[in-house]
C-alpha positions as CSV (number, residue, x, y, z in Angstrom):
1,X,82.8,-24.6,136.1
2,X,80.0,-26.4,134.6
3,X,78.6,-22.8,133.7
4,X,81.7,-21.4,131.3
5,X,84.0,-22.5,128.7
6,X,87.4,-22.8,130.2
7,X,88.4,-22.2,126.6
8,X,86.4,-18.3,126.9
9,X,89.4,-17.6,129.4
10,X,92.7,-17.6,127.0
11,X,89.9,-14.5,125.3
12,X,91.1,-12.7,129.0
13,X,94.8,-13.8,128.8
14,X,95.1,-12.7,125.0
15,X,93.1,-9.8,125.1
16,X,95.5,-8.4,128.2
17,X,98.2,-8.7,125.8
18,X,97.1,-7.2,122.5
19,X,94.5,-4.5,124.2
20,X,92.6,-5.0,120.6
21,X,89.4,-7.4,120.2
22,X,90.7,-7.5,116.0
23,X,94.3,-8.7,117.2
24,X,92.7,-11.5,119.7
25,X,90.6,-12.6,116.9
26,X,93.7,-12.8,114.2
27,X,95.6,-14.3,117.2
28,X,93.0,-17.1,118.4
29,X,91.7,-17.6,115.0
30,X,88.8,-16.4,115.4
31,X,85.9,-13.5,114.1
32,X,85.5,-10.6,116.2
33,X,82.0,-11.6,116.7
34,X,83.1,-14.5,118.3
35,X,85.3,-12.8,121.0
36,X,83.0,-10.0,121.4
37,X,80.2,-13.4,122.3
38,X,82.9,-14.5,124.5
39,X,83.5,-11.3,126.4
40,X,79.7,-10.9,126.7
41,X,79.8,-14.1,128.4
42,X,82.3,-13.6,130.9
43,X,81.2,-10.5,131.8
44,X,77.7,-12.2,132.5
45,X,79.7,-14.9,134.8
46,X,82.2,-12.5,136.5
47,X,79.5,-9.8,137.3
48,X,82.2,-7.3,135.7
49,X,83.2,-5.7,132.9
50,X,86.9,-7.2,132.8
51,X,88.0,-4.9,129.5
52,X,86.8,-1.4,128.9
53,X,87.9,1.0,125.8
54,X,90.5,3.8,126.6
55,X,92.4,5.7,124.7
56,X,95.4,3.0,125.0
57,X,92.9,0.4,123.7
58,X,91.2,-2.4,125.8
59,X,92.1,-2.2,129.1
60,X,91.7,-4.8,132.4
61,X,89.5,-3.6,135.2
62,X,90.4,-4.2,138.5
63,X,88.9,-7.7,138.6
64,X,90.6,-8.9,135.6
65,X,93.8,-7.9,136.7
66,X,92.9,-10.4,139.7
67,X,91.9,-13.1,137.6
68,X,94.6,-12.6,134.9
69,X,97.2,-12.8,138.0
70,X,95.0,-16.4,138.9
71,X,95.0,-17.1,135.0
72,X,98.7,-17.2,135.1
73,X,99.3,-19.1,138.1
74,X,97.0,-21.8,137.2
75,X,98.8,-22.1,133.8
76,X,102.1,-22.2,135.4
77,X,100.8,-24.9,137.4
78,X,98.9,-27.0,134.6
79,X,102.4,-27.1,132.5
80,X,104.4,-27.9,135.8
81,X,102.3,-30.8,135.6
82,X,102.1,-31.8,132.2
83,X,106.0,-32.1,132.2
84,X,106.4,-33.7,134.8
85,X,107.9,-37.2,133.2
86,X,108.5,-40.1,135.5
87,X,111.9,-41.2,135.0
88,X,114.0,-44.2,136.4
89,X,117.9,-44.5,136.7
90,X,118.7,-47.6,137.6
91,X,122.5,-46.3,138.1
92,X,121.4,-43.6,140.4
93,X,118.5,-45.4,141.9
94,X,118.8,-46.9,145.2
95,X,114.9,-48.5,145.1
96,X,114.1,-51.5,146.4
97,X,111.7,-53.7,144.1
98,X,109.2,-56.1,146.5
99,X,109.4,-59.5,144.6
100,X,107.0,-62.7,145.2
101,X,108.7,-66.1,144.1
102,X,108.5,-69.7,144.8
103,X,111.3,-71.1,146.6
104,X,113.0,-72.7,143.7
105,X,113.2,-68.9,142.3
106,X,114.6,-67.8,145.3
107,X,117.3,-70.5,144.7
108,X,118.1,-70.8,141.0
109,X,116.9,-66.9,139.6
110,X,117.9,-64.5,142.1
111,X,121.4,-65.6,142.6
112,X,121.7,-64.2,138.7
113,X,119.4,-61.3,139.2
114,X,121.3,-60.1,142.0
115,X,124.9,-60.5,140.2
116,X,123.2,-58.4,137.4
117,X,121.7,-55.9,139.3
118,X,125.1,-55.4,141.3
119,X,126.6,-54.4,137.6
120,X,123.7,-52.5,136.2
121,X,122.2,-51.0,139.4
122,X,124.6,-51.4,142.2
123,X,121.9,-48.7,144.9
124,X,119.0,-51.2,144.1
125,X,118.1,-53.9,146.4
126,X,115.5,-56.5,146.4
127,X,112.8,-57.8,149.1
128,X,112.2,-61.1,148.2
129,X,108.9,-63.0,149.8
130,X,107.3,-66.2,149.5
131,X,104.5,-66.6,147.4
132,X,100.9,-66.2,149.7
133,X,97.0,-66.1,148.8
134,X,97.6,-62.3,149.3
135,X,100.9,-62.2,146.3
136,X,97.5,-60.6,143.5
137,X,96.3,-57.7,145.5
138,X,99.8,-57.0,146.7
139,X,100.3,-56.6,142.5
140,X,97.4,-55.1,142.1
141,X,98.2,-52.6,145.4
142,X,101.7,-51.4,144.3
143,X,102.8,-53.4,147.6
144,X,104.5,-56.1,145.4
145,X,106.1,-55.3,142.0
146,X,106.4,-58.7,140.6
147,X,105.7,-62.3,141.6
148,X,108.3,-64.6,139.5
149,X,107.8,-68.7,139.3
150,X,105.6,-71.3,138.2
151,X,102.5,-69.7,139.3
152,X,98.7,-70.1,138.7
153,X,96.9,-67.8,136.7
154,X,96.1,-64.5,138.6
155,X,92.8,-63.5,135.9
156,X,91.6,-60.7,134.6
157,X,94.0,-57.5,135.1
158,X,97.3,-59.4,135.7
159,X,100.0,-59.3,132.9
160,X,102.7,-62.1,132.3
161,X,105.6,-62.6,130.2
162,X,107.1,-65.8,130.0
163,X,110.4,-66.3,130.4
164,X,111.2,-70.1,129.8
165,X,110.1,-73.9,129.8
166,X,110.7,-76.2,132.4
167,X,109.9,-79.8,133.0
168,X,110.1,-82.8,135.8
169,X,113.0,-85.2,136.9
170,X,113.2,-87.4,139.4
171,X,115.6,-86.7,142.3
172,X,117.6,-89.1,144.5
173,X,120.9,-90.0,146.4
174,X,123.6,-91.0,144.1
175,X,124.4,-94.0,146.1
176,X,120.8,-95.2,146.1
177,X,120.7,-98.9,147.1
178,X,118.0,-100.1,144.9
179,X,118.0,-97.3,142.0
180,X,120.8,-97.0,139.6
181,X,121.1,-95.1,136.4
182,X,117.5,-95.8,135.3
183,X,114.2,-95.5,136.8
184,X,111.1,-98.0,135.9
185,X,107.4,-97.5,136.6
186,X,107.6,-100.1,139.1
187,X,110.9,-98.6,141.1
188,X,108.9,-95.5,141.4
189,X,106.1,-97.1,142.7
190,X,107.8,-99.2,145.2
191,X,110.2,-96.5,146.5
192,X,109.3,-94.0,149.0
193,X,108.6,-90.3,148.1
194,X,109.1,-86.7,149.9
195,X,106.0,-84.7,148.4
196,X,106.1,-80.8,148.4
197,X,103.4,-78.7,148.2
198,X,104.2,-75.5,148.1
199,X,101.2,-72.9,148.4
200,X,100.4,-70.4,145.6
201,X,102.0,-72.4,142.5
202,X,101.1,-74.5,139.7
203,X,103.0,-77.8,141.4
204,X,100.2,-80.1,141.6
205,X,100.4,-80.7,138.0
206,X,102.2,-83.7,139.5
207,X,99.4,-85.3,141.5
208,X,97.1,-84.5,139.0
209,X,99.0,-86.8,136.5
210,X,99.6,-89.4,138.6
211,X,96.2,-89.5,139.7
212,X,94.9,-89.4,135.7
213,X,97.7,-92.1,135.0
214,X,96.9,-94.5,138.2
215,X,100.5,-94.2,139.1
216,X,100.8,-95.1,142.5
217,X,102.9,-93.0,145.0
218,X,103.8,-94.0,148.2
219,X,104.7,-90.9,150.4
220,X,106.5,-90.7,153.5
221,X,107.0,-87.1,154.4
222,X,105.0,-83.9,153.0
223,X,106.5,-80.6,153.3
224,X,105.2,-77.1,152.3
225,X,109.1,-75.8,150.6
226,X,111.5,-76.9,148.5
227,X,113.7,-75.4,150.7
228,X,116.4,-78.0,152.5
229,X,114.7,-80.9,150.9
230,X,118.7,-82.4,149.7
231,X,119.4,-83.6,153.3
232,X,116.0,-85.5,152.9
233,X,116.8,-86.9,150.2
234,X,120.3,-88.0,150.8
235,X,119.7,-88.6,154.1
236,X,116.0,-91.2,154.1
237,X,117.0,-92.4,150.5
238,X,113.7,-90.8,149.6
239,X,112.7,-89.8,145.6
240,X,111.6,-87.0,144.5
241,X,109.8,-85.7,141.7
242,X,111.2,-81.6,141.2
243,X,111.5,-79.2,138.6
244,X,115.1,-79.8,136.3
245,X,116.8,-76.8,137.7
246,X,116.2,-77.1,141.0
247,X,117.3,-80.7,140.4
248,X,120.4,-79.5,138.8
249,X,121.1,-77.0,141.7
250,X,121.4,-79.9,144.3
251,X,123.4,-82.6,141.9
252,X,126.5,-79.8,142.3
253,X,126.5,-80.8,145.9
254,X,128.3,-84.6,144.9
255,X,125.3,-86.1,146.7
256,X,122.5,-86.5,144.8
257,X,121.5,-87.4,141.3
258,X,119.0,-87.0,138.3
259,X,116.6,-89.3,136.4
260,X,114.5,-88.6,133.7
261,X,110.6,-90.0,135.1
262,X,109.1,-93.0,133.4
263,X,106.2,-91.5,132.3
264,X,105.6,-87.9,131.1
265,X,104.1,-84.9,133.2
266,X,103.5,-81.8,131.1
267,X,106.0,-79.0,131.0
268,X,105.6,-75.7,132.3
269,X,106.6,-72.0,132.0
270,X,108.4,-70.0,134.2
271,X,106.6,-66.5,134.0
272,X,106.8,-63.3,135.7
273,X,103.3,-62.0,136.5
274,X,102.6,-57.6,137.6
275,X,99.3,-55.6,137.1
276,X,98.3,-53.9,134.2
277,X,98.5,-50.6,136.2
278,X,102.1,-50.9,136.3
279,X,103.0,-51.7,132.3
280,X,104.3,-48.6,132.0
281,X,105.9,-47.9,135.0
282,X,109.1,-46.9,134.0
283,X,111.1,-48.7,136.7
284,X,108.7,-51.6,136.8
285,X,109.4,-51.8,133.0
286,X,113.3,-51.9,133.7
287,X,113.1,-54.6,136.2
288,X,110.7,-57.1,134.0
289,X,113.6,-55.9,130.9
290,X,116.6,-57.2,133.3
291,X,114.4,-60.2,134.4
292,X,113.6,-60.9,130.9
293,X,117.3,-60.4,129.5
294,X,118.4,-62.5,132.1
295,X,116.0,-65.9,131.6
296,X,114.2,-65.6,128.4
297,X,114.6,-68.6,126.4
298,X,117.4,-69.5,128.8
């Protein structure tokens, strides 16, 4: 291979099908000098004389007629290959995507996703996991196709999209006996907090600011997930600093309620992160599209 043209061999193929060195030339574009070089040089490399004049014309020695018969199938294979087009139908599909999120995703996104997919891709199913150390070399692996949340950065390789804001509200029973409708600096610092530190995600924005704005938190129960953290709250008249939707999600129970904090913590982005090896994936590209139709600007 690192001895011949592979360019020399359409001079077999086209010369097996005119039998003239002048009609390969006109058909290749090329001088008769140049295919008469060529020929030289394969019959060098194949140790034969692969075309020899008759009174037909040109004609394929044995050996040529082998390799022309090789010639072909290696063609046939070559454009099997270079039409082969990935395609995805999500109608048809019945897929199942591999998604990392952080609990609150797993609780206000994929209750829409999943009513979306059942009208757009009623085969496809999702395996949804919580968000690890491991969720960037999943991505990178093919293991995971997209980790969904408020997530830290994953670095070089890793493509995001974001798909809207969020911020911070303070959560707490309705019938709290010592907060009402408003909530001052010094009722949050008085008051006892459930913390949650879920692993993998950009949540200790809120310790950060406390700690930068000596804001004094008085904690009485840590726990890694946001998971069944109302009956907590309701239940140990406990506050609660979580992100608005999530907040939302557990006021349509009757029991608990929402207060903006007295002092600011930055906002955030909900984003969907994948590897750049999968951009053009054409069912990874329809699952960010439905993700993104679904929450962008939302």
């Amino acid at each position: 291979m690192t001895n011949i043209d592979l360019k020399l061999l359409a001079v077999v193929t086209e010369l097996h099908k005119t039998r003239s060195v002048s009609q390969t030339a006109e058909n290749l574009d090329l001088s008769q000098s140049a295919i008469s070089m060529s020929l030289a040089k394969l019959r060098k490399h194949f140790n034969d004389p692969l075309f020899v004049r008759t009174s037909s014309g040109m004609n394929p020695t044995p050996h040529a007629v082998e390799l022309i018969g090789l010639l072909k199938s290696a063609e046939d294979i070559l454009q099997t290959a270079l039409d082969l087009h990935v395609v995805f139908d999500p109608l048809t599909s019945d897929r199942r995507f591999t998604l990392y999120s952080t609990d609150i995703a797993q609780v206000t996104l994929m209750p829409r996703l999943m009513q979306r997919l059942k009208k757009v891709a009623p085969k496809v199913g999702i395996d949804l996991r919580r968000l690890s150390e491991d969720t960037p070399e999943l991505l990178e692996s093919g293991q995971a196709d997209l980790a969904v949340g408020f997530i830290l950065p994953m670095g070089a390789g890793f493509c995001q999209q974001r798909l809207f804001k969020e911020k911070f509200v303070c959560a707490l029973r309705r019938d709290h006996p010592r907060v009402g409708d408003s909530l001052s600096i010094d009722q949050f610092q008085d008051e006892t907090h459930l913390a949650i530190t879920p692993c993998g995600t950009g949540h200790g924005v809120v310790e950060k600011t406390l700690e930068a704005k000596n804001i004094r938190r008085r904690v009485g129960l840590t726990v890694p997930s946001f998971l069944g953290i109302a009956g907590i709250i309701t239940t140990l008249d406990y506050l609660a600093v979580l992100p608005e939707q999530l907040a939302r999600h557990l006021v349509s129970a009757g029991q608990i309620k929402v207060l903006p904090l007295p002092f600011g913590i930055p906002s955030y982005h909900i984003v969907q992160h994948w590897h750049e090896r999968y951009t053009q994936d054409p069912a990874s590209r329809w699952l960010r599209s439905v993700i993104a139709n679904l929450f962008l600007c939302s």
